[in-house]
N, C-alpha and C positions, 0 to 999 in steps of 0.2 A: 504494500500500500504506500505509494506518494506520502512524500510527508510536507508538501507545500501546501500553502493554504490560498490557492488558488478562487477554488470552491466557495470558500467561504466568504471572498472578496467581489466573485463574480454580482454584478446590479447593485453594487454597496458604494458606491462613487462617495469619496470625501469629500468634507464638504467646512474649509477652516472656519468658516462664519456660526457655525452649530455645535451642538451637543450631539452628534449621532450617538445613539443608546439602541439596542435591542435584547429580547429575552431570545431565548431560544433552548430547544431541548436537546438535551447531550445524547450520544449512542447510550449513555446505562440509563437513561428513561429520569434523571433529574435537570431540573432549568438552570440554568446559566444566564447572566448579564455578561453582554456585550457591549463592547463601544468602541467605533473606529476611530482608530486615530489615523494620522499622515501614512504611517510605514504597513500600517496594519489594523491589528484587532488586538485589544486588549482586554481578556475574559477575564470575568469575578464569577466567586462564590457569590448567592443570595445572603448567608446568612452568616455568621462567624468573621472571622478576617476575611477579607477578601480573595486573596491566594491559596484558601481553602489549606493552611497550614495548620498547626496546634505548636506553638511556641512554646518549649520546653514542655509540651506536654499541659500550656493553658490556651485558652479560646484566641485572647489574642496577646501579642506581646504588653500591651496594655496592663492585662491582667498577671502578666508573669511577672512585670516588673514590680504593683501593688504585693504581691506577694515576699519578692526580697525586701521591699521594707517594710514592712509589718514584720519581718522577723530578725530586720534591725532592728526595730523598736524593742520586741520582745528580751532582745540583748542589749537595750540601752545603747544599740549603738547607730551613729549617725549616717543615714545612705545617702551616697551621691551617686548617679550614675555616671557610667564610665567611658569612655571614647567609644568604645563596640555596642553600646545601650543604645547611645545618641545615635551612631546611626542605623539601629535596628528599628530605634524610633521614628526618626526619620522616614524610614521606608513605611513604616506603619499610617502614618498620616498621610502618607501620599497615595495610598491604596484605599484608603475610607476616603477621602480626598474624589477619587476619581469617580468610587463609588455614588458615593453622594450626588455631584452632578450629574449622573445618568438616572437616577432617581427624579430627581429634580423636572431633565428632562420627559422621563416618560408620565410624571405625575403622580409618582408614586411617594407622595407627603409623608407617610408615616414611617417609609424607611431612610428615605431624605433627614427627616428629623432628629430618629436613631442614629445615625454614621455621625452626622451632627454634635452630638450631643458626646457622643465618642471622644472626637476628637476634643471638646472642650470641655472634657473630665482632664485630657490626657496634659492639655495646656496647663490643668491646674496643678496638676500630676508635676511636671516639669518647673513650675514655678517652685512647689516645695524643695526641690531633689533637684534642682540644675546643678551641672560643676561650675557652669559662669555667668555671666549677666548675661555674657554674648549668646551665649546658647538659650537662655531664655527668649529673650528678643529676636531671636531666628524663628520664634513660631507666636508669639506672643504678638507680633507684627498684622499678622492674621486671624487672629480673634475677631475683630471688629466682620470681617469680611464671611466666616462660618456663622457667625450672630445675624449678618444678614440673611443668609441663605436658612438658617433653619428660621428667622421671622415669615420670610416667604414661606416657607412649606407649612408653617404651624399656621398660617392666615389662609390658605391655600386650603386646605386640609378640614377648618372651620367653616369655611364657602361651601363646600365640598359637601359636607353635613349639614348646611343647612342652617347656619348658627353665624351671621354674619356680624352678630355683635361678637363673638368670642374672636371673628377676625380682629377687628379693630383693634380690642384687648391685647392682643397677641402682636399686633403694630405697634401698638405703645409701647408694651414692656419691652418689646425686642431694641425700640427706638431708645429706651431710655438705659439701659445694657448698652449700646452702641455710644450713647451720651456717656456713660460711665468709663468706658472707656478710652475716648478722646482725652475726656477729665486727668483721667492716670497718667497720659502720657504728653500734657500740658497743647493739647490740642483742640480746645474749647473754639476758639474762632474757627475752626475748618467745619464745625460737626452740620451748620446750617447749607454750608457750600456741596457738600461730602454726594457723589454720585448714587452713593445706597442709601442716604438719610430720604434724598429727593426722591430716589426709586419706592420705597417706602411711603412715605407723604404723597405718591402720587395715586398707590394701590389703596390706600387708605380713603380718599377722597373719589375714586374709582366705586368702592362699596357702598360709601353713603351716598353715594348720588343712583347708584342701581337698586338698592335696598331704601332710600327714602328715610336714613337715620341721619337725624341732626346731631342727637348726643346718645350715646350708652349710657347704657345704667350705671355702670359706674362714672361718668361725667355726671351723669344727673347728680348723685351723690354728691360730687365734689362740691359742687356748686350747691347743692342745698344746704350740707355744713359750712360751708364758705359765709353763705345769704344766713347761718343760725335759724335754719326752717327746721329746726331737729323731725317734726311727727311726718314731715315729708322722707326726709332721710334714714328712720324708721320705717316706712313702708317702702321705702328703695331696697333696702338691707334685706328686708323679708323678699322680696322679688328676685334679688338677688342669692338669697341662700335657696327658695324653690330652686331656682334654675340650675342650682348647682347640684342640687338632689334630686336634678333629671324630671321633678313636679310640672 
């Protein structure tokens, strides 16, 4: 059997301006993601790491490296990772990384969000446990930018369901995470300029004008403790916890 991957390129034209993503079924009867890039295809796992690996024997490197410290701690002793860590890590975010985007593209929000959320355990991960500022800041640079993408998909994902105040919600909070981080890294005047703040502000205003919402419930709130209308604010709160208990 050939072992080019001809086949698999045939009708699949690249295309630099997109996201090409596809699923597709493997010869042993399980799905795969795809996604072309320039020279090729680059296949993932659905579920676990992407390269369908088990990292010393855990789900993902991720989780291998949570494990040696936790058992520094247990020995009171202090972990940093090490040259061969960084860039085992490295390679790890850049495989949830690619993942992510093809999610993203085929509209698949809620594993978008996971890979997501992955990587920005793993930032916080590195924060603790960096050997140096520099290596922090080699991923810490990109926070704001994963913050974006999983606001998309969780606002995405709330559309999706039906629940387009929980997008809004999910605008905001991601908008002000994104504020947060400008803040940290003395970037307060760009955060209004910022390409994703706008992108954001503009899907936000997109919903309330499709969906016919001036304020959420939670802005109504704000504004009613703001105006000291408390028995207003009081039945916000109740409307607010139904909805939260699915009522």
């Amino acid at each position: 059997m050939g072992q080019d991957i001809d086949h698999a390129l045939r009708g699949w034209e690249f295309k630099p301006s997109v996201v090409q993503a596809r699923l597709v079924d493997a010869v042993d009867g399980r799905q795969v993601l795809q996604m072309r890039v320039d020279l090729g295809i680059l296949q993932m796992e659905l579920s676990g790491r992407p390269d369908g690996t088990r990292p010393h024997g855990f789900p993902t490197y991720f989780d291998y490296l949570r494990h040696q410290a936790a058992q520094a701690r247990r020995s009171e002793r202090t972990f940093r990772m090490s040259e061969e860590q960084c860039g085992e890590a490295d390679r790890e975010f850049l495989q949830f990384y690619h993942r992510r985007i093809c999610w993203l593209a085929l509209r698949n929000y809620d594993r978008a969000i996971a890979d997501a959320d992955h990587n920005l355990r793993f930032m916080d991960f590195i924060r603790e446990h960096s050997p140096s500022e520099e290596y922090t800041l080699s991923h810490e640079q990109y926070r704001g930018f994963v913050l974006f993408h999983r606001t998309q998909a969780a606002a995405a994902l709330a559309v999706e369901r039906n629940d387009p105040e929980l997008a809004l919600e999910e605008i905001h909070d991601g908008l002000e995470k994104i504020r947060a981080f400008f803040a940290e890294h003395g970037l307060e005047d760009r955060f209004d300029e910022d390409a994703m703040v706008q992108q954001l502000r503009k899907i936000d205003q997109q919903i309330r004008t499709l969906h016919g919402i001036r304020a959420t419930l939670r802005e109504q709130l704000d504004e009613a403790v703001a105006k000291e209308e408390y028995e207003t604010a009081a039945r916000i709160r109740d409307a607010l916890r139904r909805r939260a208990q699915g009522d």
